[in-house]
C-alpha positions as CSV (number, residue, x, y, z in Angstrom):
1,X,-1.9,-19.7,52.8
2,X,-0.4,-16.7,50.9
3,X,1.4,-19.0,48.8
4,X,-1.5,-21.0,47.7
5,X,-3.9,-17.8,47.1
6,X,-1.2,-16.2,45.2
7,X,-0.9,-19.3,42.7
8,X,-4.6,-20.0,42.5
9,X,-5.2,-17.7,40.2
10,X,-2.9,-19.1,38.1
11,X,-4.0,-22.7,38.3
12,X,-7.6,-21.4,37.3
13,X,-6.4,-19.7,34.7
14,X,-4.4,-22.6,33.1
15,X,-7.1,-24.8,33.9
16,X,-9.3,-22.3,31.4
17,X,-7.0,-22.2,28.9
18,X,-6.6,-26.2,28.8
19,X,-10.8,-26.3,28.8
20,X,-10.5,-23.7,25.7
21,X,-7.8,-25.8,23.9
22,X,-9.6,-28.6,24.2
23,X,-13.1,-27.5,23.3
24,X,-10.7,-25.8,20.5
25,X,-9.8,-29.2,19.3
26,X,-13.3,-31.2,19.5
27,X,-15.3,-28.2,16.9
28,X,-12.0,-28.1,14.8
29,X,-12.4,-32.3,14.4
30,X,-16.3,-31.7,14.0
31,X,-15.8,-29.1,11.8
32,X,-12.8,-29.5,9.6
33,X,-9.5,-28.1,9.1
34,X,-11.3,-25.5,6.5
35,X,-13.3,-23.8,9.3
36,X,-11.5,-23.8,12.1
37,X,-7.5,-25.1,12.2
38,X,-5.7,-26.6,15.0
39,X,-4.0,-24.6,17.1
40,X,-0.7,-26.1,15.8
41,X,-1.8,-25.5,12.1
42,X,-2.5,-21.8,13.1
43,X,1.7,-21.7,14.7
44,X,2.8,-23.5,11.5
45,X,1.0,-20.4,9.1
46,X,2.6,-17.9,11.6
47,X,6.3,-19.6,10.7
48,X,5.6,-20.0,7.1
49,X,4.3,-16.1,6.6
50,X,7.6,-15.2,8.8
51,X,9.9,-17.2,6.6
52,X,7.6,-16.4,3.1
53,X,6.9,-12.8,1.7
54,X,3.3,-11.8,1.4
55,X,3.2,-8.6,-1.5
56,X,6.8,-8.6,-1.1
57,X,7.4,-8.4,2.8
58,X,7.9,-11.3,5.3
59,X,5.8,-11.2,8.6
60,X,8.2,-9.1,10.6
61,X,7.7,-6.0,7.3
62,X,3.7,-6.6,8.1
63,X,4.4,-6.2,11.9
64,X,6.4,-3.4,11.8
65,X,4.3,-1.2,9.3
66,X,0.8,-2.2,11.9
67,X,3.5,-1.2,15.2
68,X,4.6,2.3,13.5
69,X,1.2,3.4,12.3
70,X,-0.6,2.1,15.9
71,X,2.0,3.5,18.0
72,X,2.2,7.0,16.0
73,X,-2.0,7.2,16.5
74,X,-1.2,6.2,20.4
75,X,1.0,9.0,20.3
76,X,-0.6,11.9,19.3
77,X,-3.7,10.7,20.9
78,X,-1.6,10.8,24.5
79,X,-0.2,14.0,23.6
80,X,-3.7,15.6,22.5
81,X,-6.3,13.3,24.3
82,X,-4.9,13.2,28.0
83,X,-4.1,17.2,28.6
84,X,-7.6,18.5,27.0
85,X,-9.4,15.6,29.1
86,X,-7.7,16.9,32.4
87,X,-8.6,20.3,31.6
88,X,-11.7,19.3,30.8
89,X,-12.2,17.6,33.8
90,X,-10.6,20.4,35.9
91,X,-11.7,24.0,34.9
92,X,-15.2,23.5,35.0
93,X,-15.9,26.7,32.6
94,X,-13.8,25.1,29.9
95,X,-15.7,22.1,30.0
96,X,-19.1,23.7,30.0
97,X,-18.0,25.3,26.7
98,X,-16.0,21.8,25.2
99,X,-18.2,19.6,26.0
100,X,-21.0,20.4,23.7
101,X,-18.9,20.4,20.9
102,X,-17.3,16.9,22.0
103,X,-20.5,15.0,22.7
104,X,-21.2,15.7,18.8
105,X,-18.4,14.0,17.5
106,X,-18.0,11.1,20.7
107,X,-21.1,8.8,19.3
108,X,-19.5,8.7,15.8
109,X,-17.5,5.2,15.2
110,X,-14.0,5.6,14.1
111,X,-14.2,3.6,11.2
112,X,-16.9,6.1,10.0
113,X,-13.8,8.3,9.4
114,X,-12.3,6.0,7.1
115,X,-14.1,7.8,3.9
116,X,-13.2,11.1,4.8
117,X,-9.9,10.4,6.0
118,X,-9.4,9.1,2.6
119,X,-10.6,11.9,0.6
120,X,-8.3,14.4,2.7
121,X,-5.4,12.5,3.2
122,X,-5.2,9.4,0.2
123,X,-4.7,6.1,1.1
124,X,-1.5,6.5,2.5
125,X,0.4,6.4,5.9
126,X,-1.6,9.6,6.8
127,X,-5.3,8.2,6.9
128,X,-4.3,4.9,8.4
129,X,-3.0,6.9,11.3
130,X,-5.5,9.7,11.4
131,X,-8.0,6.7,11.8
132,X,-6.4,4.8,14.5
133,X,-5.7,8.1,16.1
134,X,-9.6,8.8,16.2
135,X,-10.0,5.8,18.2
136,X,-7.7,6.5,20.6
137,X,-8.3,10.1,21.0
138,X,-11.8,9.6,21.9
139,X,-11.0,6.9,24.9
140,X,-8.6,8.8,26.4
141,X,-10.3,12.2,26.6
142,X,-13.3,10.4,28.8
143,X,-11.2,8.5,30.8
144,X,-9.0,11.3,31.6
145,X,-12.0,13.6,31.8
146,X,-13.7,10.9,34.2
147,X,-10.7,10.7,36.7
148,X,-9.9,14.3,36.9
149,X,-14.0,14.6,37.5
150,X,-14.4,12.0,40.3
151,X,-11.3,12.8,42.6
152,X,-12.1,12.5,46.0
153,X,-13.0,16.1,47.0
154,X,-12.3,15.1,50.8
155,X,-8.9,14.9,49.9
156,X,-8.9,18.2,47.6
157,X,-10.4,20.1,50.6
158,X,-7.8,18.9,52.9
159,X,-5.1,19.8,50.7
160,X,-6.4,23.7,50.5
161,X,-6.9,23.3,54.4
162,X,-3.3,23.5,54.7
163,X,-2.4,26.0,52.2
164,X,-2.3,24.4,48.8
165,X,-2.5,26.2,45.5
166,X,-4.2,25.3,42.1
167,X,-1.0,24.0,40.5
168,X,-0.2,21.8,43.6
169,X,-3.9,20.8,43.7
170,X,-3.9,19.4,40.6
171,X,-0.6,18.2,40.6
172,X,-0.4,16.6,43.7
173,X,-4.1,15.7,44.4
174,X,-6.0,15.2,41.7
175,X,-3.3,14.0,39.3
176,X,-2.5,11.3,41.3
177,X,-5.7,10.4,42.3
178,X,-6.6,10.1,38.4
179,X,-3.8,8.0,37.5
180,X,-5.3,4.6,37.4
181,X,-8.5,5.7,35.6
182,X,-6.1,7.3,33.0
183,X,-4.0,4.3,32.8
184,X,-7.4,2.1,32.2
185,X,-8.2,4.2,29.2
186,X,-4.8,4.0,28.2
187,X,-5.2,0.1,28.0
188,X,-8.4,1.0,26.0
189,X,-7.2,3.4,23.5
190,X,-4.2,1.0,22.7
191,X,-6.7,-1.7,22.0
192,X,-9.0,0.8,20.3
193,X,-6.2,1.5,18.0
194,X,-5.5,-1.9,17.3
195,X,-8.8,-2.4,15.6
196,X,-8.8,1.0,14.1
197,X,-6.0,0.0,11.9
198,X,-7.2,-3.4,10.6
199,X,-10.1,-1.4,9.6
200,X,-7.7,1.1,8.0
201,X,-5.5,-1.6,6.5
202,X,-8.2,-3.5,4.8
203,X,-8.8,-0.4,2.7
204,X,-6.4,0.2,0.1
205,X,-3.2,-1.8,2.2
206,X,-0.7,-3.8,1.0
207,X,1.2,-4.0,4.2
208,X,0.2,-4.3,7.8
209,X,-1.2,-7.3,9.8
210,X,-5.0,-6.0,8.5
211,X,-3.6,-6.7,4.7
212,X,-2.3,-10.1,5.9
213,X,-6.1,-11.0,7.3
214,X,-8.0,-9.8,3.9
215,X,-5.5,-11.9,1.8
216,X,-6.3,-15.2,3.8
217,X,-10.1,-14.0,3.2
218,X,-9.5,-13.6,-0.1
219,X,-7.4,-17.1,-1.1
220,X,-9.9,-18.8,1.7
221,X,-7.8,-19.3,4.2
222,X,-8.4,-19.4,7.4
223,X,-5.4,-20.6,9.0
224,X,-4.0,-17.4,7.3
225,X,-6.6,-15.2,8.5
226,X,-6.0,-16.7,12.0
227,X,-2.5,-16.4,12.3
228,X,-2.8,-12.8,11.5
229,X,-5.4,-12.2,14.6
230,X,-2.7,-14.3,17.1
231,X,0.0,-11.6,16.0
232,X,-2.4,-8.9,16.9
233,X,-3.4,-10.7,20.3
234,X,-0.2,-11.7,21.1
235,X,1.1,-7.7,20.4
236,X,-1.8,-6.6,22.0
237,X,-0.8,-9.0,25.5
238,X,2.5,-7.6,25.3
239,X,1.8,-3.7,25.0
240,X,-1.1,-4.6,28.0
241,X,1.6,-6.6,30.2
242,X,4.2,-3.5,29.5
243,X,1.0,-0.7,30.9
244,X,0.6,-2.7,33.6
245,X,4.2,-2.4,34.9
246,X,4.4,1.2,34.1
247,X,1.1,2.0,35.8
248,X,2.7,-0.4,39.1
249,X,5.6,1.9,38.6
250,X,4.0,5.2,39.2
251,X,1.2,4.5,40.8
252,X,1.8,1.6,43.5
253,X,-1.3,3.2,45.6
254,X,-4.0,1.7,43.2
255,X,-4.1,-1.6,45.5
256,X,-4.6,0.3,48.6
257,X,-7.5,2.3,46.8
258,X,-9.1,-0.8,44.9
């Protein structure tokens, strides 16, 4: 029985992605190649931009210049985003006088920033990172801020029962406790990133993944424009899979609490 419950998530899901395929295949005949390739036409653009420079760069150039400007903005973000979300969430004075100032600039869309960010830092590296670092930044100080805020205060209470201290509170307790609400917006803000710098790149690029989706729009081609969003989903499956160990890793208690 555990044997066939373990793999029957699997056969739905293969069973999904067969349904998808094949509803793929039925609009793209209806349609025409024009609006919506095969999926083999879409792997056959994916080969021909790895083997073929675009503005002077193969596919693996555009991949790498997307990777170093998403995982710098995921970065700093962690660095910056998850500490002041903890605190926030923990010293309840502090986040009286934060939060104010942080509920002005949380409604406001990264991509909003894309003007400014230009005017302060060019259309260079610095503003295609500075926007994808908005994104992120955001996600992770509420989710942060949201699993500090919610720990079980049963188990706090205990934990000063027998003699605790703030550091081993929050170290112990509540940082553990907040682990898989930090690693969901860390799942977030990497996604949040993602689209943050096709936004970026499709202002004033000439490398990146985002440049590679304009110039398909631009020569109307879809199958261009196509392969550039499987690149994205397929890096964007790989970075999830890789969370999804880590968070395993370090916090192997999430079953028991889910």
């Amino acid at each position: 029985m555990k044997s066939s419950s373990r793999f029957y998530p699997l056969v739905l899901g293969g069973a999904a992605l067969l349904a998808v395929l094949g509803l793929w295949l039925i609009i793209s005949q209806m349609a025409g190649p024009k609006i919506l390739p095969r999926p083999w036409s879409i792997l056959e653009e994916i080969a021909r931009l790895w083997r073929t420079p675009l503005s002077g760069r193969p596919l693996s150039g555009h991949i790498f210049f997307s990777l170093r400007r998403v995982l710098a903005a995921f970065g700093l973000a962690v660095l910056t985003g998850l500490p002041l979300g903890l605190a926030l969430g923990w010293f309840p004075v502090f986040r009286k006088i934060v939060t104010p100032i942080f509920e002005i600039f949380r409604p406001i869309p990264p991509i909003a920033w894309i003007p400014i960010a230009i005017l302060w830092l060019g259309v260079g590296e610095g503003s295609k990172i500075f926007i994808c670092y908005v994104g992120a930044f955001i996600i992770l100080v509420l989710n942060s801020l949201a699993g500090t805020l919610y720990v079980d205060r049963t188990l706090v209470n205990a934990a000063r029962v027998f003699g605790a201290n703030q550091k081993r509170l929050f170290l112990e307790v509540a940082l553990p406790a907040a682990l898989p609400a930090i690693f969901a917006g860390l799942q977030n803000g990497l996604s949040m990133a993602w689209m943050c710098v096709l936004a970026a790149e499709l202002v004033g690029g000439r490398e990146g993944v985002g440049f590679i989706i304009i110039q398909g729009m631009n020569m109307d081609r879809v199958d261009m424009i196509m392969a550039g969003m499987a690149v994205i989903g397929a890096l964007g499956a790989i970075f999830a899979a890789l969370l999804r160990v880590l968070e395993k890793t370090l916090c192997p208690y999430r079953k028991q609490l889910v």
